[in-house]
Biopython code that builds the backbone (N, CA, C, O; Angstrom):
import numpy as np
from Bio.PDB.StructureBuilder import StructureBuilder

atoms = [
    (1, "UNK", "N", (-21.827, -13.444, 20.857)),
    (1, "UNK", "CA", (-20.644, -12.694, 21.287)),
    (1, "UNK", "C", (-19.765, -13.591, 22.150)),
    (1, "UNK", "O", (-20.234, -14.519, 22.811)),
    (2, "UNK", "N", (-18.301, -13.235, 22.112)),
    (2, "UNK", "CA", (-17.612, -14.869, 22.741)),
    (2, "UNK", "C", (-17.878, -13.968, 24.358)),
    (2, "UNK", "O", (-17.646, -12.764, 24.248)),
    (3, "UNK", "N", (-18.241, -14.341, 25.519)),
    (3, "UNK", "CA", (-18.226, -14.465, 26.903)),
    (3, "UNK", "C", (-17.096, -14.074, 27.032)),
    (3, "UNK", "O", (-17.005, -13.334, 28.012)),
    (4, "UNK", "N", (-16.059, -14.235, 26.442)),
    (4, "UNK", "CA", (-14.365, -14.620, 27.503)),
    (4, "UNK", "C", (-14.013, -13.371, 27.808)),
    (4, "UNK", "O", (-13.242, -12.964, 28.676)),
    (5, "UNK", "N", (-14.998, -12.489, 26.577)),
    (5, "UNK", "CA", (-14.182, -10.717, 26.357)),
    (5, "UNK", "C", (-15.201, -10.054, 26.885)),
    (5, "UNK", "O", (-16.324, -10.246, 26.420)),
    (6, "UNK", "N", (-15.048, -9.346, 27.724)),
    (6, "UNK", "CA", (-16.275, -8.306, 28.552)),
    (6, "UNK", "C", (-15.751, -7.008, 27.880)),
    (6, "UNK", "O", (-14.738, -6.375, 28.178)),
    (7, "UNK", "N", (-16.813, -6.707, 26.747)),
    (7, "UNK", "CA", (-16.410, -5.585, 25.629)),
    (7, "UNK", "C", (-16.898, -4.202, 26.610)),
    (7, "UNK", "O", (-16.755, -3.116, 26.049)),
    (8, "UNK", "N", (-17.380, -4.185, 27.831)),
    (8, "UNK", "CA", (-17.734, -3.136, 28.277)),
    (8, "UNK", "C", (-16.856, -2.813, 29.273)),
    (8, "UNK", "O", (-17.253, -1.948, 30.054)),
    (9, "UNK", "N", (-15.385, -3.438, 29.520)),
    (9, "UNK", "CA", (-14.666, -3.364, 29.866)),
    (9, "UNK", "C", (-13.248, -2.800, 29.443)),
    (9, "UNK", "O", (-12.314, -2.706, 30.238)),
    (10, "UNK", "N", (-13.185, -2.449, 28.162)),
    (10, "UNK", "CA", (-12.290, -2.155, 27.863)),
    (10, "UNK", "C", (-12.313, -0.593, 27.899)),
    (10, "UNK", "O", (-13.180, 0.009, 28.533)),
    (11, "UNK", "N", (-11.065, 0.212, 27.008)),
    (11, "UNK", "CA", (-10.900, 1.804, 27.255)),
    (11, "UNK", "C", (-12.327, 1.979, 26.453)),
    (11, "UNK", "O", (-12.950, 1.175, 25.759)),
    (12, "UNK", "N", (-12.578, 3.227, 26.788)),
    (12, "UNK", "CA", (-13.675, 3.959, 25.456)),
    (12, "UNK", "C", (-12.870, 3.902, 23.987)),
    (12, "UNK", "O", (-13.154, 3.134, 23.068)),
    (13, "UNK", "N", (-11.909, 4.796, 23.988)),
    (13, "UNK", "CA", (-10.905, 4.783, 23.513)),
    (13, "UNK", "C", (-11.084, 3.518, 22.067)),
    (13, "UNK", "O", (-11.448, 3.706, 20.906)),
    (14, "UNK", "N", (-10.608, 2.134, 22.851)),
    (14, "UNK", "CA", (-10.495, 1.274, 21.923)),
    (14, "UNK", "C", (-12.240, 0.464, 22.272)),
    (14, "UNK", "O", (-12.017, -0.747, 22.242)),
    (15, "UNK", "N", (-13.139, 0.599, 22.446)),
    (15, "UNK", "CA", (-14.718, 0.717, 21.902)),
    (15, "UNK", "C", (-14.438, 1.366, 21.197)),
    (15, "UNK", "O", (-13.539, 0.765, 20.609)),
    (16, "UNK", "N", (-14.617, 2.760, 20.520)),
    (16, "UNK", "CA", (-15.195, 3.509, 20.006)),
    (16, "UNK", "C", (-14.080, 2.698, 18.329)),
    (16, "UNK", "O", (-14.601, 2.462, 17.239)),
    (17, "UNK", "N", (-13.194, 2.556, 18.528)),
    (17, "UNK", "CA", (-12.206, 1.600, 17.563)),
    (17, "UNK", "C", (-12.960, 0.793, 16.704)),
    (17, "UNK", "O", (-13.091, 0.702, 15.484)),
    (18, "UNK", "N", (-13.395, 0.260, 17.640)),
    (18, "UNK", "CA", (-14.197, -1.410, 17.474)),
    (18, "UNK", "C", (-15.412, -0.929, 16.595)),
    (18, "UNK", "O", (-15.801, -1.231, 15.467)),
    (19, "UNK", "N", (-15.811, -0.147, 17.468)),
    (19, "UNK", "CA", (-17.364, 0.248, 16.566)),
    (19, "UNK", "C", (-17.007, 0.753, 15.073)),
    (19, "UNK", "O", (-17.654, 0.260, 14.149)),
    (20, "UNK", "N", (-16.113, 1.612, 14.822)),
    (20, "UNK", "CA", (-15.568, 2.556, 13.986)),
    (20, "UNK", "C", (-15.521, 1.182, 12.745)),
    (20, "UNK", "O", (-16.302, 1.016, 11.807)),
    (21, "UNK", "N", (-14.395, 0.375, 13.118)),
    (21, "UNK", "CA", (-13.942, -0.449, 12.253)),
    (21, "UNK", "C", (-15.010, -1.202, 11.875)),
    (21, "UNK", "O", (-15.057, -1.565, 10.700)),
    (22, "UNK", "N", (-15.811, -1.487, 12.571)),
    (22, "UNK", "CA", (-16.986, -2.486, 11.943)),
    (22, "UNK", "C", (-17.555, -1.826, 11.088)),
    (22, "UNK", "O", (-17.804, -2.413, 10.036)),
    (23, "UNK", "N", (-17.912, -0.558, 11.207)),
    (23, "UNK", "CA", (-18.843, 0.457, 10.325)),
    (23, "UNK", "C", (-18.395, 0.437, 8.808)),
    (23, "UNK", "O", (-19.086, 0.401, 7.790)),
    (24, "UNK", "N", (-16.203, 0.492, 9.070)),
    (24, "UNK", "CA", (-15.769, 0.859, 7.905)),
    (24, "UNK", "C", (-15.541, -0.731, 7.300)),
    (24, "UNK", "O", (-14.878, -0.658, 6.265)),
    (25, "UNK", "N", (-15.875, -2.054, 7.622)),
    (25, "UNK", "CA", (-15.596, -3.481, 6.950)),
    (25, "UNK", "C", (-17.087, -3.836, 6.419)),
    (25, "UNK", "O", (-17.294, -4.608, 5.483)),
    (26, "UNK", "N", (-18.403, -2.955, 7.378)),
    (26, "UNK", "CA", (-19.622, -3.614, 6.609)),
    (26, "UNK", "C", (-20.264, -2.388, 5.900)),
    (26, "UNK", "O", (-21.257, -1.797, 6.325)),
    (27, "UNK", "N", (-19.491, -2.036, 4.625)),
    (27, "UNK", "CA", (-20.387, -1.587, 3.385)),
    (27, "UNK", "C", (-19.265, -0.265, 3.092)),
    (27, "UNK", "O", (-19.660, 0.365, 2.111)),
    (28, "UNK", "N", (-17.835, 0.389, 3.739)),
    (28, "UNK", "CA", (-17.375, 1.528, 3.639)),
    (28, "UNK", "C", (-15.839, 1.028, 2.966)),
    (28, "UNK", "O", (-15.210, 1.888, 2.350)),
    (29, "UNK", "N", (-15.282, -0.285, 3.085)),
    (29, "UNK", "CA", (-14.317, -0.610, 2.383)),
    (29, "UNK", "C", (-14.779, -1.348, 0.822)),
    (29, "UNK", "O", (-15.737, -1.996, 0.400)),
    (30, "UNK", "N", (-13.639, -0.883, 0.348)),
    (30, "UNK", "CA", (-13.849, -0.939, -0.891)),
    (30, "UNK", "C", (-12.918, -2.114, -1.501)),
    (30, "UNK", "O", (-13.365, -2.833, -2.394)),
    (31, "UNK", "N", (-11.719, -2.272, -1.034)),
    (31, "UNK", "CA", (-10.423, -3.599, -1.499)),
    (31, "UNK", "C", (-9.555, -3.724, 0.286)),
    (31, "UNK", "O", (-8.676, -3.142, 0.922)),
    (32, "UNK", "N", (-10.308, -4.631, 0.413)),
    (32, "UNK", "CA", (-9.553, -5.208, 1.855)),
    (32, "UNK", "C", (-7.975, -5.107, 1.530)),
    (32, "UNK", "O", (-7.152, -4.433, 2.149)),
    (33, "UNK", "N", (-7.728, -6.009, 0.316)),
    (33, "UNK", "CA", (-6.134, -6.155, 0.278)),
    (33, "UNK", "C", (-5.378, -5.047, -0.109)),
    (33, "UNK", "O", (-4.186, -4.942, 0.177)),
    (34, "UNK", "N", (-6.023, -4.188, -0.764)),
    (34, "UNK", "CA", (-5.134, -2.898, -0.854)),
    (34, "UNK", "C", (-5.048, -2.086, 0.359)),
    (34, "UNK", "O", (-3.950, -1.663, 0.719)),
    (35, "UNK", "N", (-6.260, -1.796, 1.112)),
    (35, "UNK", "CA", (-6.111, -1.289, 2.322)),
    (35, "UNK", "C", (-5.480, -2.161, 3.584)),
    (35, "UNK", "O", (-5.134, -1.510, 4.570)),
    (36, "UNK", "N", (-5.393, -2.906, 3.594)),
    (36, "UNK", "CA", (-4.453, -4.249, 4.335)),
    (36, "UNK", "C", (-2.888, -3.442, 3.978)),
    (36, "UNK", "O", (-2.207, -2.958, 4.881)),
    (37, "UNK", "N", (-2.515, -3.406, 2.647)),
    (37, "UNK", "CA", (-1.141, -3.069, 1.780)),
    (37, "UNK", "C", (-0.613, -1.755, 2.606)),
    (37, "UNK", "O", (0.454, -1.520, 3.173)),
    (38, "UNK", "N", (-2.423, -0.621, 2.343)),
    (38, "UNK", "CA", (-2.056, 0.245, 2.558)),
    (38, "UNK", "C", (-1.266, 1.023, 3.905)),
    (38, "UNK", "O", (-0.571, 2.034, 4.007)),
    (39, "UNK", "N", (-1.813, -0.110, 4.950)),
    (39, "UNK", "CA", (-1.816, -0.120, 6.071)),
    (39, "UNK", "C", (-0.322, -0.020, 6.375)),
    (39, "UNK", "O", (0.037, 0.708, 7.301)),
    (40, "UNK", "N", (0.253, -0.459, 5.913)),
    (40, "UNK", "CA", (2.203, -0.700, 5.500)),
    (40, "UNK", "C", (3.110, 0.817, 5.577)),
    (40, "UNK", "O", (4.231, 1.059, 6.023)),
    (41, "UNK", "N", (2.232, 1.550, 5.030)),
    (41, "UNK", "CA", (2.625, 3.036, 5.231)),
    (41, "UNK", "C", (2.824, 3.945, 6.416)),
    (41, "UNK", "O", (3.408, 5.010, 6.621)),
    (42, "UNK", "N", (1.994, 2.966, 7.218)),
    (42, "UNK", "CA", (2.360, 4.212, 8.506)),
    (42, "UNK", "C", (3.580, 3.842, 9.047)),
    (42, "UNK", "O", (4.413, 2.952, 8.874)),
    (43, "UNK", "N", (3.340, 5.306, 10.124)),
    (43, "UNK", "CA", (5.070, 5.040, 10.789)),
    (43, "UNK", "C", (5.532, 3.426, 10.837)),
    (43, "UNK", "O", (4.665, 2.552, 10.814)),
    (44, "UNK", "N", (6.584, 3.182, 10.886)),
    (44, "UNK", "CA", (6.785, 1.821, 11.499)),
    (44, "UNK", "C", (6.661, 1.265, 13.572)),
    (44, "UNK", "O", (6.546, 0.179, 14.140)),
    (45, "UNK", "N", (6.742, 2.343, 13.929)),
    (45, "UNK", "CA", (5.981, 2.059, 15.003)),
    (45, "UNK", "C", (4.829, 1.423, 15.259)),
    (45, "UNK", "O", (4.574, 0.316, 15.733)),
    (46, "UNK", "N", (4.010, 2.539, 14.762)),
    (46, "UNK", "CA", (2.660, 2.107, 14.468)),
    (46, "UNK", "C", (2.212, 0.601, 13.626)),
    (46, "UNK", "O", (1.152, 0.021, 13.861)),
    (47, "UNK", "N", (3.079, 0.191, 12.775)),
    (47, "UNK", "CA", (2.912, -0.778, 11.775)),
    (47, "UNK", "C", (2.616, -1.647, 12.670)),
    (47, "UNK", "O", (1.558, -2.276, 12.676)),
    (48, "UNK", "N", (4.128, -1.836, 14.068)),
    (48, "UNK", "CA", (3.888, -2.903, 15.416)),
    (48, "UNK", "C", (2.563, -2.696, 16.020)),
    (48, "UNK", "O", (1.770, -3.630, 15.898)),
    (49, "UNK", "N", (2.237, -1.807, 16.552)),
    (49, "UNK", "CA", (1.148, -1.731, 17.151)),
    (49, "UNK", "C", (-0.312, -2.262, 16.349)),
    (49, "UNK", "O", (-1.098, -2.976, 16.970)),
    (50, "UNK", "N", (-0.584, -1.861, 14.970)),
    (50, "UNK", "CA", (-1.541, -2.082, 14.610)),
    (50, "UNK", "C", (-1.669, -3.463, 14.402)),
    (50, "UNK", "O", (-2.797, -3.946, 14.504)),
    (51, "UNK", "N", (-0.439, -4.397, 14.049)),
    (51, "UNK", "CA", (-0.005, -5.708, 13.992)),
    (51, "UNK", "C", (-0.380, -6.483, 15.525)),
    (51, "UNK", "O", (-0.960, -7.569, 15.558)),
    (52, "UNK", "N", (-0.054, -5.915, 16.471)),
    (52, "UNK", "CA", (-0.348, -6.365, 17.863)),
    (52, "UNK", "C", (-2.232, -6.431, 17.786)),
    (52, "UNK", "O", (-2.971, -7.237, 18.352)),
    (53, "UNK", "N", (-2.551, -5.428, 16.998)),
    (53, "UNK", "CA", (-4.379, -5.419, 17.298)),
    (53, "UNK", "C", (-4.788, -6.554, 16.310)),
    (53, "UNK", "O", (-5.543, -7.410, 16.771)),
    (54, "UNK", "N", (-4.419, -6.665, 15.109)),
    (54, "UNK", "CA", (-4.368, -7.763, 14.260)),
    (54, "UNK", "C", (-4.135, -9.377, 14.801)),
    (54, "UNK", "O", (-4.551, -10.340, 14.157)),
    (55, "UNK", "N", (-3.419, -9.493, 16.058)),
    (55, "UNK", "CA", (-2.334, -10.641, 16.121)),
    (55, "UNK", "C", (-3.391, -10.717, 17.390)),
    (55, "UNK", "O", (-3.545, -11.904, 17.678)),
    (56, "UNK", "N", (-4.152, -9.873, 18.226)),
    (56, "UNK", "CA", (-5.270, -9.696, 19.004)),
    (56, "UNK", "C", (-6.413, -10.713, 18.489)),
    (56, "UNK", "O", (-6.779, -11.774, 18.995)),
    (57, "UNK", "N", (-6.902, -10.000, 17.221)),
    (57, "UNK", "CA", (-8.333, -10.443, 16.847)),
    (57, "UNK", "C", (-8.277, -11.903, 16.248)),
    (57, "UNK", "O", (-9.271, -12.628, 16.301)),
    (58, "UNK", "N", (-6.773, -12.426, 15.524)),
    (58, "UNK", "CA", (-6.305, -13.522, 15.258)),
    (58, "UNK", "C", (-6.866, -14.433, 16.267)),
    (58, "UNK", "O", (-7.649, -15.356, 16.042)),
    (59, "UNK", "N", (-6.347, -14.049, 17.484)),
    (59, "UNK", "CA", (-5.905, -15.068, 18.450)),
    (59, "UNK", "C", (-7.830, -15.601, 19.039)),
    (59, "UNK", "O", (-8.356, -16.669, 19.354)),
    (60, "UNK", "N", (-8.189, -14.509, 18.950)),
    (60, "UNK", "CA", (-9.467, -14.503, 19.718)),
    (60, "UNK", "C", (-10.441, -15.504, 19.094)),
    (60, "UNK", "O", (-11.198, -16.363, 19.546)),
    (61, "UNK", "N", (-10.043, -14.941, 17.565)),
    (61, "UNK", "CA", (-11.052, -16.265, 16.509)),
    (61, "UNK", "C", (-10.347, -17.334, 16.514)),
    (61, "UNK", "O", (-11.037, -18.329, 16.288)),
    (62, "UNK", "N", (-9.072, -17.581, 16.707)),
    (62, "UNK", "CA", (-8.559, -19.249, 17.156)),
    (62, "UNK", "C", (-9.763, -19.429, 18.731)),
    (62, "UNK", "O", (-10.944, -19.778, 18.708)),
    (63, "UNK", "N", (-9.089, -19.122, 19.699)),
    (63, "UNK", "CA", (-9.900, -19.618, 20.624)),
    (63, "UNK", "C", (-11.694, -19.933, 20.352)),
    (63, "UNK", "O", (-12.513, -20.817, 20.605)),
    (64, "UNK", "N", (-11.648, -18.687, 19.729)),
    (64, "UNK", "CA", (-13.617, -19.061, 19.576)),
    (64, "UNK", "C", (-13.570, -20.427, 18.283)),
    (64, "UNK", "O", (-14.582, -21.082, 18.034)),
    (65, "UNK", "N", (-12.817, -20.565, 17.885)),
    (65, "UNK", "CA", (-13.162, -22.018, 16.966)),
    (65, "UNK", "C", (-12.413, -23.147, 17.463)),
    (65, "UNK", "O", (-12.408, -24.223, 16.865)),
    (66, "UNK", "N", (-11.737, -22.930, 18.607)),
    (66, "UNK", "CA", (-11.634, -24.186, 19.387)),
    (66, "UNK", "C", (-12.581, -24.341, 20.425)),
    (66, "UNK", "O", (-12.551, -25.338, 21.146)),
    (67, "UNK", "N", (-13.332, -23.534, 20.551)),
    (67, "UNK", "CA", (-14.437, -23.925, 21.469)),
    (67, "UNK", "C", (-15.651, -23.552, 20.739)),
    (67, "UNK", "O", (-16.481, -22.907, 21.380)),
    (68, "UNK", "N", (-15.938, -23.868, 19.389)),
    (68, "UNK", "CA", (-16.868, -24.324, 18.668)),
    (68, "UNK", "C", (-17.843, -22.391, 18.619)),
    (68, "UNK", "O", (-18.961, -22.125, 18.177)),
    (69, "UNK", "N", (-17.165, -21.784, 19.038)),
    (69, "UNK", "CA", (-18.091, -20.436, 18.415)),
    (69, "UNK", "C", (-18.130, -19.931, 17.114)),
    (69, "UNK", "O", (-17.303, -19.074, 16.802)),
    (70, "UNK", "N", (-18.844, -20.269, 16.414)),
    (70, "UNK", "CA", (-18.683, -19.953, 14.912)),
    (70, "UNK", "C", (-19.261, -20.717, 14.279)),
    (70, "UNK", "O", (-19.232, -21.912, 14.576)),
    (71, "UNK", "N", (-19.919, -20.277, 13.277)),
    (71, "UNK", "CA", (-21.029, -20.678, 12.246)),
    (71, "UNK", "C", (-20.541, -20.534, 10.609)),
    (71, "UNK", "O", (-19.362, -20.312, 10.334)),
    (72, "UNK", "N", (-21.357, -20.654, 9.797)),
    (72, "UNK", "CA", (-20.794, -21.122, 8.279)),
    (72, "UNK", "C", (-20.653, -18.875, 8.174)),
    (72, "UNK", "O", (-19.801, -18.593, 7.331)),
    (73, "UNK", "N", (-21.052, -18.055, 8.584)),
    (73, "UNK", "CA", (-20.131, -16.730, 8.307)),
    (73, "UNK", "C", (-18.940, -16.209, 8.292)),
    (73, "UNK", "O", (-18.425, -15.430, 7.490)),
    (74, "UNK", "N", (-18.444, -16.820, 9.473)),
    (74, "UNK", "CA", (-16.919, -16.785, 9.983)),
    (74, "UNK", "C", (-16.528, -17.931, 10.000)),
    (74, "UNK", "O", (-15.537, -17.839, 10.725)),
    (75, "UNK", "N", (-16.643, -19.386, 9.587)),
    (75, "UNK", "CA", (-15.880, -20.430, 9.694)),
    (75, "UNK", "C", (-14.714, -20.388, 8.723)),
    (75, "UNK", "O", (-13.653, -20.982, 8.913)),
    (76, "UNK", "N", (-14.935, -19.809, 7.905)),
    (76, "UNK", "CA", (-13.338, -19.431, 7.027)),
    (76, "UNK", "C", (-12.409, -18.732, 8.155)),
    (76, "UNK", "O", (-11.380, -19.133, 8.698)),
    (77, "UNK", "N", (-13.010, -17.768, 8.277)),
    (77, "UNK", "CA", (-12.270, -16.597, 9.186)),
    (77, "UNK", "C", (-11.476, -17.273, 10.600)),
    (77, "UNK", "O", (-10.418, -16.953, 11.141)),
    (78, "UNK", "N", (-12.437, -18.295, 10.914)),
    (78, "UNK", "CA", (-12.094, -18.689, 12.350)),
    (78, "UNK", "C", (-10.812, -19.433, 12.006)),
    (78, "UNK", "O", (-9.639, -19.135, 12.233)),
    (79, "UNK", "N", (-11.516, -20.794, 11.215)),
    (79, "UNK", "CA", (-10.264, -21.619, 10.566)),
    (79, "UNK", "C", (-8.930, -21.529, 10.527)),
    (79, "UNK", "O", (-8.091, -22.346, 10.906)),
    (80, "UNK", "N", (-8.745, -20.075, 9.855)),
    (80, "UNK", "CA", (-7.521, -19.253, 8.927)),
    (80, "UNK", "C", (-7.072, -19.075, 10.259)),
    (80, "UNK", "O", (-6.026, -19.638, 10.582)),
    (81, "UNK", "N", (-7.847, -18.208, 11.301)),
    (81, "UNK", "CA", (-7.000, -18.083, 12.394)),
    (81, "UNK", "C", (-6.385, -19.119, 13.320)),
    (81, "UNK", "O", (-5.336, -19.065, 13.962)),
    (82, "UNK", "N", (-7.115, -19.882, 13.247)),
    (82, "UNK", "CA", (-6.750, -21.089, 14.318)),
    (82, "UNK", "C", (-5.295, -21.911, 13.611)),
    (82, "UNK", "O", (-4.481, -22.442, 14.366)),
    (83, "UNK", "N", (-5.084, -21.929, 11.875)),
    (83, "UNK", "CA", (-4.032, -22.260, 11.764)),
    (83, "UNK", "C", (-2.662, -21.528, 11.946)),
    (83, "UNK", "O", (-1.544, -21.881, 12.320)),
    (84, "UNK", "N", (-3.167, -20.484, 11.567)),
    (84, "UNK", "CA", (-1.730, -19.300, 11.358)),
    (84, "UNK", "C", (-1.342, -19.432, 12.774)),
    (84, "UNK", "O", (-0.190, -19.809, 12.991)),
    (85, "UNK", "N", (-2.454, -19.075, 14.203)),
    (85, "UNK", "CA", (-1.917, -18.892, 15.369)),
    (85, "UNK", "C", (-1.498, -19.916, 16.213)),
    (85, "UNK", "O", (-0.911, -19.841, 17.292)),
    (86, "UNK", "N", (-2.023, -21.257, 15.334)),
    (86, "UNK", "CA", (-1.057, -22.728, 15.719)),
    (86, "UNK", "C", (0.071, -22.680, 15.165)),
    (86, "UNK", "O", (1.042, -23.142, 15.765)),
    (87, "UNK", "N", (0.194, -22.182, 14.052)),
    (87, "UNK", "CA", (1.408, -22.337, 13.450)),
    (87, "UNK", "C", (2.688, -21.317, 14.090)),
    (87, "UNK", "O", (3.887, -21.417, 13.827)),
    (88, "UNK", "N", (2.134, -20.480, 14.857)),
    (88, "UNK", "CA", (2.951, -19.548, 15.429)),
    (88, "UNK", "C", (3.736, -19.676, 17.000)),
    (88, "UNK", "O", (4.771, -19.236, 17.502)),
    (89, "UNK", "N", (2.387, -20.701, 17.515)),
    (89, "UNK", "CA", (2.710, -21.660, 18.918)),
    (89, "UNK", "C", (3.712, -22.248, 18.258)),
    (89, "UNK", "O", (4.911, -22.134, 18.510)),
    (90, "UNK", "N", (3.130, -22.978, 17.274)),
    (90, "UNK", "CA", (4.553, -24.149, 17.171)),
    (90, "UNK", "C", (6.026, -23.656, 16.711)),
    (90, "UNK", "O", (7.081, -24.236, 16.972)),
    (91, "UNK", "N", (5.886, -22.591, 16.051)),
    (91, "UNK", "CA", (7.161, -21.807, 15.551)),
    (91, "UNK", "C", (7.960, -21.472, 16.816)),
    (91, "UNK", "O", (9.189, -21.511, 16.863)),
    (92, "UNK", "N", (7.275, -21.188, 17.688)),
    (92, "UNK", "CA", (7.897, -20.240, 19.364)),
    (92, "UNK", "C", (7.894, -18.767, 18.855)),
    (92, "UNK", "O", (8.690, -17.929, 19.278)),
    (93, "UNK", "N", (7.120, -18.562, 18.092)),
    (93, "UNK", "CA", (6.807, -17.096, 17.638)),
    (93, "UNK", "C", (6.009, -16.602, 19.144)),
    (93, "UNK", "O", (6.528, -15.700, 19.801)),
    (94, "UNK", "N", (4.941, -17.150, 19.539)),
    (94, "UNK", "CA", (4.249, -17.249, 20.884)),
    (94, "UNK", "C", (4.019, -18.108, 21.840)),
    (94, "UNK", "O", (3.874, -19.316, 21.653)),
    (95, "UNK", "N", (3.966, -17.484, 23.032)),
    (95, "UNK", "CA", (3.914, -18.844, 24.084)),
    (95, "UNK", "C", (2.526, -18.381, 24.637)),
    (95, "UNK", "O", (2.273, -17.184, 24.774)),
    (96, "UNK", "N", (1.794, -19.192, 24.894)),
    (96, "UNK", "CA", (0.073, -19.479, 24.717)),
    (96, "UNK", "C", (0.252, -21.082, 25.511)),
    (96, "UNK", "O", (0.578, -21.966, 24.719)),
    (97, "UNK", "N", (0.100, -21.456, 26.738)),
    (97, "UNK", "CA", (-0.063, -22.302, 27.267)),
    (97, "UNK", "C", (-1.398, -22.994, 27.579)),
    (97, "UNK", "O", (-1.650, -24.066, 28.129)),
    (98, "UNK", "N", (-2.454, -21.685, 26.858)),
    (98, "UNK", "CA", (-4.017, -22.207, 27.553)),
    (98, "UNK", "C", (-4.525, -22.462, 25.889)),
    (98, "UNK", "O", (-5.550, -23.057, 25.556)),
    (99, "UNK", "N", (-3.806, -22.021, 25.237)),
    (99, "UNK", "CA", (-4.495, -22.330, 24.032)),
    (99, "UNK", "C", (-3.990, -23.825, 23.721)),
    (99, "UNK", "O", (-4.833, -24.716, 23.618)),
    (100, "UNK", "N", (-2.665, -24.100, 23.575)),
    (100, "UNK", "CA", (-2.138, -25.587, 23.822)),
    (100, "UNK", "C", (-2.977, -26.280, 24.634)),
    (100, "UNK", "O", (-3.220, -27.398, 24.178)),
    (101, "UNK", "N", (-3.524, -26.031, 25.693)),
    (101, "UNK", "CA", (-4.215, -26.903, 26.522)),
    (101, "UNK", "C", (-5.266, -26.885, 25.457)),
    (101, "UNK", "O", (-5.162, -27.783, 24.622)),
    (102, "UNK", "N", (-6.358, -25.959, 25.302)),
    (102, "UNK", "CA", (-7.524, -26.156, 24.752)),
    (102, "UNK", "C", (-7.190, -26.839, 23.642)),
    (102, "UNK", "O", (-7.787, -27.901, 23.820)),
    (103, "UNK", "N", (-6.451, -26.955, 22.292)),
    (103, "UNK", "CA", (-6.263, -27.727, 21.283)),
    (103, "UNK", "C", (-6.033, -28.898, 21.977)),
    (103, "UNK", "O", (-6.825, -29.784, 21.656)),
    (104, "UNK", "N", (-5.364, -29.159, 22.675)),
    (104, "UNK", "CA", (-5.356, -30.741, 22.857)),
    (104, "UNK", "C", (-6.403, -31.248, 23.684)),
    (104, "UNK", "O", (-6.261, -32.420, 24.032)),
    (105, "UNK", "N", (-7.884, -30.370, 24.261)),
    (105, "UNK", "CA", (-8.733, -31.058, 24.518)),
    (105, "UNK", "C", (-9.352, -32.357, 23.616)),
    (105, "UNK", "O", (-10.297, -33.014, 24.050)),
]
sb = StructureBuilder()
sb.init_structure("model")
sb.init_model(0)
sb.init_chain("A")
sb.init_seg("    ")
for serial, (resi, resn, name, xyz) in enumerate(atoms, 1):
    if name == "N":
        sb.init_residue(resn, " ", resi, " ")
    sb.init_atom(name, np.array(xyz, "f"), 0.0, 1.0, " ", f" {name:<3s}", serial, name[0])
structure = sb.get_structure()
């Protein structure tokens, strides 16, 4: 588990999220990319917000694969993130000053 996130710290609220979603990615989804698609449908409010939880878990698997957390299960996963959310530093899409530091360790 990465250290940085004290999961017993957060709302119940978004635990009970966390748990939920894991339940529905190991054995209850059926086409990631259609339900990814599907995801497009809600309000557009919501679209931001759920994008913010997305742009969350992104960021988290960059950091955990710049500091070497991750094994051959998630090394795709980590990878993918660590480029998109470099690529987003470098765009000025985000400003992330500790993650810049850590890549250029």
């Amino acid at each position: 588990m990465n250290t940085d996130i004290d999961f017993m710290n957060i709302a119940d609220g978004d635990k009970a999220f966390v748990e939920e979603f894991e339940n529905f990615v190991n054995g209850r989804v059926s086409n990631t990319e259609k339900t990814g698609m599907a995801m497009t449908t809600m309000h557009r409010y919501l679209q931001q917000q759920a994008f913010k939880v997305c742009l969350g878990y992104i960021k988290a698997l960059a950091y955990n694969y710049q500091k070497g957390r991750y094994d051959q299960r998630n090394e795709w996963a980590s990878k993918l993130a660590t480029e998109a959310y470099s690529h987003l530093i470098e765009a000025d899409l985000i400003y992330d000053p500790d993650y810049t530091d850590l890549k250029n360790k």
